[in-house]
C-alpha positions as CSV (number, residue, x, y, z in Angstrom):
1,X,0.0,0.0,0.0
2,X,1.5,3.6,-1.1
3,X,-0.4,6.5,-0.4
4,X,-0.8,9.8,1.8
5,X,-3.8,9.1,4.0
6,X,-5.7,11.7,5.5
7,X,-8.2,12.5,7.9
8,X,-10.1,15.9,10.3
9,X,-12.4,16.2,12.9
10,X,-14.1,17.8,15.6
11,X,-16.0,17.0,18.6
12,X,-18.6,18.9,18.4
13,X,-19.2,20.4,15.3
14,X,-18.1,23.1,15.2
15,X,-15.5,23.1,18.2
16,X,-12.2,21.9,19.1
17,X,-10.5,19.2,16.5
18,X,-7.4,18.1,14.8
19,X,-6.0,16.2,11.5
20,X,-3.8,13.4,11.0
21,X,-1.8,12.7,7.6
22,X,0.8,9.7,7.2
23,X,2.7,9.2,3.8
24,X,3.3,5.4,3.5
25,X,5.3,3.6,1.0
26,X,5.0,0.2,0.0
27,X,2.8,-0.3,3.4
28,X,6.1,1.4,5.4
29,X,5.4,4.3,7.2
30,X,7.7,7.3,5.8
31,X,6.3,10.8,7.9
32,X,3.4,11.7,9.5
33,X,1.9,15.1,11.0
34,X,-1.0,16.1,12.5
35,X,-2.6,19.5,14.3
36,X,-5.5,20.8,16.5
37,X,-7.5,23.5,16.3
38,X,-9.5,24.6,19.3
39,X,-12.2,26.2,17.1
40,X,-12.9,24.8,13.7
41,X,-14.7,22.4,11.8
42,X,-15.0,18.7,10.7
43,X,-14.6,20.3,6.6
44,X,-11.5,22.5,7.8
45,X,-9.4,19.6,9.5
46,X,-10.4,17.4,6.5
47,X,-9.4,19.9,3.8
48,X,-6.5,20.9,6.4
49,X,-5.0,17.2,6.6
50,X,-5.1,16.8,2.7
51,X,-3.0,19.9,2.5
52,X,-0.9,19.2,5.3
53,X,-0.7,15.4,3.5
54,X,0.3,17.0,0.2
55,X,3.6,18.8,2.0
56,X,4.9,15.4,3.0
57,X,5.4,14.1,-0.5
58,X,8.4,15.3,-2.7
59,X,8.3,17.6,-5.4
60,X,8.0,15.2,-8.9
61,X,7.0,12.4,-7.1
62,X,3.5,10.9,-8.1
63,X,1.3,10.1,-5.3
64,X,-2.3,9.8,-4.4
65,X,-3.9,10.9,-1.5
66,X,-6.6,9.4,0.3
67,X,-10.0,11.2,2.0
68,X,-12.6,9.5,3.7
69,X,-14.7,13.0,3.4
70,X,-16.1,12.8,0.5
71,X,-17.3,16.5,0.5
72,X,-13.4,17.1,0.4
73,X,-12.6,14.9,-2.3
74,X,-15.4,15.9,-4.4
75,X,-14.4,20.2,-3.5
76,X,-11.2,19.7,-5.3
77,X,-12.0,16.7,-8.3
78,X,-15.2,18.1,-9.1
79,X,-16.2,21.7,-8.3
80,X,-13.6,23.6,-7.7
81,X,-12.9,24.8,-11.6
82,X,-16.2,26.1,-11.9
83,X,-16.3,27.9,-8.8
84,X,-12.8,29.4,-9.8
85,X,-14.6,30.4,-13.4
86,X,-17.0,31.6,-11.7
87,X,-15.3,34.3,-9.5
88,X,-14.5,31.5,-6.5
89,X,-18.2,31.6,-6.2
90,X,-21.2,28.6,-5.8
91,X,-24.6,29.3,-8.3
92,X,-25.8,29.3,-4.4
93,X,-23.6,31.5,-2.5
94,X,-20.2,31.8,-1.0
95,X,-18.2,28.7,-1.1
96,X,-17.2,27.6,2.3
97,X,-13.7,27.5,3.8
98,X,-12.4,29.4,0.5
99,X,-9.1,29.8,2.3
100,X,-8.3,26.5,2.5
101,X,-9.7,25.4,-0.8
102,X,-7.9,27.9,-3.0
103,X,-4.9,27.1,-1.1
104,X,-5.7,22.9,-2.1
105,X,-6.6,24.0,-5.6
106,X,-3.9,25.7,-6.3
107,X,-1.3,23.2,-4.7
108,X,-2.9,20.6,-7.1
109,X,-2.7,22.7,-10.2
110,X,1.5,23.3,-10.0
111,X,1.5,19.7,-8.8
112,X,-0.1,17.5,-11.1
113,X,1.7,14.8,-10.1
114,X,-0.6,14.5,-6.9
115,X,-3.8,13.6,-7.6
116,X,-6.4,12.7,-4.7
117,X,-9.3,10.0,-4.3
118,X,-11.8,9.0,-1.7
119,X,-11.9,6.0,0.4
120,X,-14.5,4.7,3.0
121,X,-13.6,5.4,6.4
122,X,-13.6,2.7,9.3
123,X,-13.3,-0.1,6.7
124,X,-10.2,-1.5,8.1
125,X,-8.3,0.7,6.0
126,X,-4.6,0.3,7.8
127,X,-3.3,3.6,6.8
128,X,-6.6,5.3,7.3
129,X,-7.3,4.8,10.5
130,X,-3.8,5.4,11.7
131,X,-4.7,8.8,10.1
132,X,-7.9,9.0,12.1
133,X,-5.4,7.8,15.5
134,X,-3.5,10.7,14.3
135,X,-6.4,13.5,13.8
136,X,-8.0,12.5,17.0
137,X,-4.3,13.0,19.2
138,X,-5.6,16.5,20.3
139,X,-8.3,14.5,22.8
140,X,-5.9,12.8,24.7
C-alpha cells in the first residue's frame, strides 16, 4: 500500500479538533503530521490534513492521496474549476472554507503529479485509521 492518508475532525461540530496525515510507502510508514485547532470544523481539518498530506510528499513524485470525506474529495475533483470560473463563487452562495480550498486547488494545479481520491472510512483501511489515530491526538 503507497499513499498519503488523511483524515479531520471535531468533537462537536463546530468546536475543538485536529488532522492526522501519514505518507506510506509500500505499506512502510515514511512521515506523518498532524494539528489541532480549538475552534474549527469537521470540513476544515479534512481539507486541512489533505493539504498538510500534500507537503509530505516530494516535489515530482507521483502520489495519491486518500479522504474518507467525501465533501473534500469531491471540492477539489469536481467543483472547484467552476467555482474558480466563476469568481471562487457557488450558483448558491459563497463557497465555504475558500481559504483553505484555493490554497488545495492551487497546490494541485503546480503539482499535477498528486492527484487525490476517496476511500470509506472505518473499513479497516490500515493507513486510514492510523490517520484517524493521528487526527483524534488532540483529545488525549
Amino acid at each position: 500500500m503507497t499513499g498519503v492518508f488523511t483524515d479531520g475532525g471535531c468533537v462537536p461540530n463546530p468546536g475543538p479538533g485536529g488532522w492526522g496525515a501519514v505518507y506510506v510507502v509500500d505499506d512502510s510508514l515514511v512521515e506523518e503530521t498532524w494539528g489541532a485547532d480549538d475552534d474549527t470544523t469537521n470540513n476544515r481539518m479534512e481539507l486541512t490534513a489533505l493539504i498538510e498530506g500534500a507537503n509530505l510528499v516530494p516535489e515530482g513524485t507521483e502520489m495519491t492521496l486518500y479522504s474518507d470525506s467525501r465533501l473534500a474529495v469531491n471540492t477539489i475533483n469536481q467543483w472547484a474549476a467552476g467555482w474558480e470560473s466563476r469568481g471562487w463563487k457557488r450558483k448558491t452562495g459563497p463557497v465555504e472554507n475558500l481559504d483553505l480550498v484555493k490554497t488545495l486547488y492551487y497546490m494541485l494545479a503546480d503539482r499535477p503529479e498528486l492527484r487525490i481520491e476517496w476511500v470509506k472510512a472505518h473499513a479497516g483501511i490500515r493507513w486510514n485509521e492510523y490517520a484517524d489515530e493521528l487526527a483524534n491526538r488532540w483529545r488525549s
